[in-house]
N, C-alpha and C positions, 0 to 999 in steps of 0.2 A: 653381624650387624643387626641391633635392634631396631625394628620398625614399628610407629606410630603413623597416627593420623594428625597430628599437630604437636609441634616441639615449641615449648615458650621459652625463651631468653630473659631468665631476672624471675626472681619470685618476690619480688616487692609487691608492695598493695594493689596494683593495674594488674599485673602478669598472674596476682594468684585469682583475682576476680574471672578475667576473661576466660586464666584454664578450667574453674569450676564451671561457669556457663556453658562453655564446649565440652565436658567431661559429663552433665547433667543430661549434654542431649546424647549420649550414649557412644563417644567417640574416644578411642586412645589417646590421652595426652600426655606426654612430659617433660617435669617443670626443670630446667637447668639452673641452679644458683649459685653463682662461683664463692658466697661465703660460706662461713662453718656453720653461722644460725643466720636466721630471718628476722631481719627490722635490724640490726647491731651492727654499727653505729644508729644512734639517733641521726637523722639529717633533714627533719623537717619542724616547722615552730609551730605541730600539732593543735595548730586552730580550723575546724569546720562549718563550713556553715550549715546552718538550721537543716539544709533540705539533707545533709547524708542519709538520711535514715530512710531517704526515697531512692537514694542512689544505690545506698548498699544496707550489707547489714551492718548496728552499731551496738553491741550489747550495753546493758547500761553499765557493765562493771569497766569499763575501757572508758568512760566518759570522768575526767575529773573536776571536771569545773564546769557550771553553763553561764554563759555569757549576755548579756540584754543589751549591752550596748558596750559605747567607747567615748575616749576623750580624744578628741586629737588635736593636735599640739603645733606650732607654727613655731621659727627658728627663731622668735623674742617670746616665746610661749605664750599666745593669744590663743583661749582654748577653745573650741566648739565641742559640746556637748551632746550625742544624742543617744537613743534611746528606744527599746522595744518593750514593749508590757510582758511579752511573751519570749524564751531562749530565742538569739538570733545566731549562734553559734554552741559550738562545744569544744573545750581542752581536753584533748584524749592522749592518752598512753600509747604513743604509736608505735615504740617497740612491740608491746604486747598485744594492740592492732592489727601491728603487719605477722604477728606471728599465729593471731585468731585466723585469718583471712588463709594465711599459707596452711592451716588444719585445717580449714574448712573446702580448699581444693582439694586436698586429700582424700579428706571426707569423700570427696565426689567422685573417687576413682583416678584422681592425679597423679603421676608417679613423680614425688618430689625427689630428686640427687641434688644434695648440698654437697659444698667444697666440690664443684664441677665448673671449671671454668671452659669456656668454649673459646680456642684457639681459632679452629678455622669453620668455615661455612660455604657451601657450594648452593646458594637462591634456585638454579636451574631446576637440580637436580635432589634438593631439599635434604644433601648428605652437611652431618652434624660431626664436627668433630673435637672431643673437649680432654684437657685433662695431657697435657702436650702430644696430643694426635694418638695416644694408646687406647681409646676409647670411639666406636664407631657406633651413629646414630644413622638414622633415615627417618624423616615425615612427609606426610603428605605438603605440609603449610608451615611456616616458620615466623613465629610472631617476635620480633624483637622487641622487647621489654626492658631493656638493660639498662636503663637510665641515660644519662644524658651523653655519655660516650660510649656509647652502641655499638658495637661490631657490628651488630647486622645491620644498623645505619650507614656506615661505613662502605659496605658492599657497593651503593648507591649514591649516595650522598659524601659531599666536601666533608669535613670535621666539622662538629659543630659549636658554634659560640652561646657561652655563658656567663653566667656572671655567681658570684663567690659567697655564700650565706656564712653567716656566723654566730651562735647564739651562745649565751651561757643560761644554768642552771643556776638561780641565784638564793641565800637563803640571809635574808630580811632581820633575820637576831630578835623581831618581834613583830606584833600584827600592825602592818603599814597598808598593805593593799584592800580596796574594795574589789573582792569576786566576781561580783555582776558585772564588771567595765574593762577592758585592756584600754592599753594605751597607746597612741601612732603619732610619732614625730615626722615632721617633716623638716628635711634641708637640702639645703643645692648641693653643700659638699658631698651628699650621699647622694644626689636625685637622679634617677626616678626611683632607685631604691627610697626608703625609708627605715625607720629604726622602733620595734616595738618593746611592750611591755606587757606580759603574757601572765595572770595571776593566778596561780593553782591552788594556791593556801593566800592568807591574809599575810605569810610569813614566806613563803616561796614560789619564784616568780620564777618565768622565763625571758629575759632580757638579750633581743637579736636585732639582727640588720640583714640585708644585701645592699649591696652598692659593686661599682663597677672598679673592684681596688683587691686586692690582694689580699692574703689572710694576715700575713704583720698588719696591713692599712685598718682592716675589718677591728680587729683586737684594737689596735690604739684609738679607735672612735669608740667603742665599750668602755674601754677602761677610763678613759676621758670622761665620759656620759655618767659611768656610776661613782666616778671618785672625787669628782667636781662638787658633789651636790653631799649636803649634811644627811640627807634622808638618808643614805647608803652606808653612815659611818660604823654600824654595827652588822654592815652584810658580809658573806662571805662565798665567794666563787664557789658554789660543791662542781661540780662540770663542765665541761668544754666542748661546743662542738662544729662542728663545718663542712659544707656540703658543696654542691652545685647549683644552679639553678638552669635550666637551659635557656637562652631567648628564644624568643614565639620568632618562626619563623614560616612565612606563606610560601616559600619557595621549595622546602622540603619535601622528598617525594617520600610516599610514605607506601605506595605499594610497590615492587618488579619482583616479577616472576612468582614465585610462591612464597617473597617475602612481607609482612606489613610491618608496619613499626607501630607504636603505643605507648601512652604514658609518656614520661621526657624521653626518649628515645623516640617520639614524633614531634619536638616542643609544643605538646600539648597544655600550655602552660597560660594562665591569668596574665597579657605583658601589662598591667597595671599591679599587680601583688605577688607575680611568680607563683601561685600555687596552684596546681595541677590535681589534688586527688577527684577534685568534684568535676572535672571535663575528663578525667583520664577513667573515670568509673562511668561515665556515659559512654564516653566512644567504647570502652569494655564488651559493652551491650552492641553498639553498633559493629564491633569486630565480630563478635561471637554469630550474632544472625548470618552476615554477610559471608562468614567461614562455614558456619554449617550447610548454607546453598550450597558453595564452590565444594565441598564433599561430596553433598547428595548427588549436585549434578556432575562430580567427576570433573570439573573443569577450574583450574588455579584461574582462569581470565578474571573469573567471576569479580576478585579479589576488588580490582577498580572500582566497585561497586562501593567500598568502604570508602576510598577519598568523595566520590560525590557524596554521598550521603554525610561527610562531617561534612562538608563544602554548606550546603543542605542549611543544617542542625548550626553551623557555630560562625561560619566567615562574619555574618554582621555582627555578632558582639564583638566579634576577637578586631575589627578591624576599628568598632567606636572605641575597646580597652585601648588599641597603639594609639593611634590620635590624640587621646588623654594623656598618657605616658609620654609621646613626644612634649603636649606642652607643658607638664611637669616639669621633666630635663629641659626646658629651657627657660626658668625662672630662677630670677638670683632669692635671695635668704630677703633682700628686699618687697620685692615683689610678692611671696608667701607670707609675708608678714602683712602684707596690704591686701591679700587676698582673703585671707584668713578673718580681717577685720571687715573687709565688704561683706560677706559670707554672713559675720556676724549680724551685721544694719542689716542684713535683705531679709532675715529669720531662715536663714538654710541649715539652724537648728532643728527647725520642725520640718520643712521639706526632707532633709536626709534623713529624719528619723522616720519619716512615714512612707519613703519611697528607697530610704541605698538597700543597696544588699550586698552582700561581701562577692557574690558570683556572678550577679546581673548587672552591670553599670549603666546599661544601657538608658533601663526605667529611668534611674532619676534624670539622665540628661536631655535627656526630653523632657522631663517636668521644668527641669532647668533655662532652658529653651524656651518652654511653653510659659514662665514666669519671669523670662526677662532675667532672671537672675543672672546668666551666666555673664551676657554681655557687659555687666558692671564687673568683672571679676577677671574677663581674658579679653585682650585684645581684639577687634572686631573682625582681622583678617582669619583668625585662629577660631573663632566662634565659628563663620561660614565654614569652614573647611571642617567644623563637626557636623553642622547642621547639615552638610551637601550627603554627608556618608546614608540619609535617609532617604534622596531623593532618584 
């Protein structure tokens, strides 16, 4: 039986961050990843915001597109427009991302085992067992990284609920798209999902969704979306793909025994956008400090140490992001269309362009708030019940 000081679960972009951080402070780690390569499938709509490059590392060859702003789109298409002078995100290659990221734990003394699936797990006693039980592990600490159906979540935690993404790889037949802008639809029959439009080239796009519907459902709202409209008459589907998303959930326990969870296997997830790299590469950091105490000091309790401190670090946004998303999912294709137009009279062009941010929502709704805007936009019981989340 091999023994480490920390066995990570999943070597996706969270799992290969947090093993390099604990691998750099001088500690046996290794990475368990039950496919044959890293990042393959695509299963993310590879948009970041601005700060990655504070989060993690970004090379600029993994960056394909930068972004300033967006349209976004109401279900009778009433458009709001905004805007940054300076990159507010980046389209990156996140197969060749999550594959930079899984070299670069290596790099740090990682022992990566691909096509290693982990069967069973013993939290107690920190025994690893993958590969239908012919393979025996032992670690000090057991980080599950697995994505959003976790074995080592599982140990602890119900099964988790999710909701279903879907995107294609679209190629335009000629140059249609502006670079600097994506584009965000909203409607009720998706909501609180949404449906975007992701531009790599002037000529090839990324075209996705989530919503709370099944992958036939997901597919028939694409195919509807790009074959309804003239702009798409000379496109052509090059790819297909579909993932999971976890729901953000506060009940989830994320540490026992010597195990923690990370990344969607803690739903460490945006619940207004689903997307997790830029909270799932902070709490990275916050596992890795927290792991290397419960080492030094020879003591797994230590571990608890991690939920307070995300408790800490993210409960207030995470709890103004659901508030928002509940009242999202609860407005008709009517309602979004009269929202969409208030938004427009109030100038919440220039507010959102000077205050959203794809990771922070918080900022603007307090600017929201603080301009009266929002109560012309939601219902007055629904505004209190954001505004109380500060007090």
């Amino acid at each position: 039986m091999k023994k480490y000081d920390v066995a990570v679960v999943g070597a996706g972009p969270v799992g290969s961050t947090v093993a390099r951080y604990i691998a750099d402070e001088g500690y046996d780690v290794v990475m368990f990843e039950r496919k044959r390569a890293v990042g393959i499938p695509l299963q993310c709509a590879g948009l970041l915001g601005k700060r990655i490059k504070d989060m993690n590392i970004l090379p600029q060859e993994y960056i394909l597109n930068e972004v300033y702003g967006a349209y976004l789109h109401s279900p009778s298409d009433n458009i709001l427009k905004v805007s940054r002078k300076e990159p507010e995100a980046y389209v990156i290659d996140r197969v060749g991302y999550d594959k930079f990221l899984s070299e670069q734990a290596v790099d740090s003394g990682v022992e990566l085992l691909l096509n290693h699936k982990v069967n069973s797990l013993n939290i107690k006693t920190g025994e690893v067992l993958v590969n239908n039980n012919n393979q025996s592990f032992k670690a000090e600490i057991i980080i599950g990284a697995d994505g959003h159906s976790s074995c080592v979540s599982e140990k602890f935690n119900p099964p988790s609920k999710s909701v279903m993404a879907a995107q294609y790889l679209v190629d335009m037949g000629r140059d249609v798209f502006d670079t600097e802008n994506v584009h965000l639809y909203a409607n009720a029959n998706i909501s609180p999902g949404f449906l975007w439009i992701i531009p790599i080239t002037k000529s090839l796009v990324r075209i996705g969704l989530f919503a709370n519907m099944d992958y036939n459902g997901l597919n028939k709202v694409l195919k509807e979306f790009i074959w309804s409209d003239d702009l798409y008459k000379h496109a052509k589907i090059i790819k297909k793909y579909h993932g999971f998303i976890p729901n953000y959930d506060t009940k989830k326990i994320l540490v026992n025994d010597r195990a923690i969870l990370l990344g969607d296997a803690a739903s460490q997830v945006k619940p207004t956008t689903g997307g997790g790299l830029m909270i799932g590469f902070e709490c990275a950091k916050i596992a890795s400090d927290t792991i290397s105490t419960a080492l030094q000091m020879e003591d797994h309790t230590i571990l608890k140490e991690y939920e307070t401190n995300l408790k800490k670090r993210f409960k207030g946004e995470l709890r103004i992001q659901s508030e928002v998303q509940k009242i999202f999912g609860s407005l008709t294709n009517k309602d979004l269309d009269e929202m969409f137009l208030k938004l427009k009279e109030g100038n919440a062009e220039e507010l959102i362009s000077k205050y959203g941010d794809m990771d922070t929502q918080s900022t603007l709704i307090k600017e929201m708030i603080k301009n009266r805007l929002l109560f012309t936009i939601v219902p007055t019981l629904l505004t209190r019940r954001i505004g109380s989340l500060w007090k």
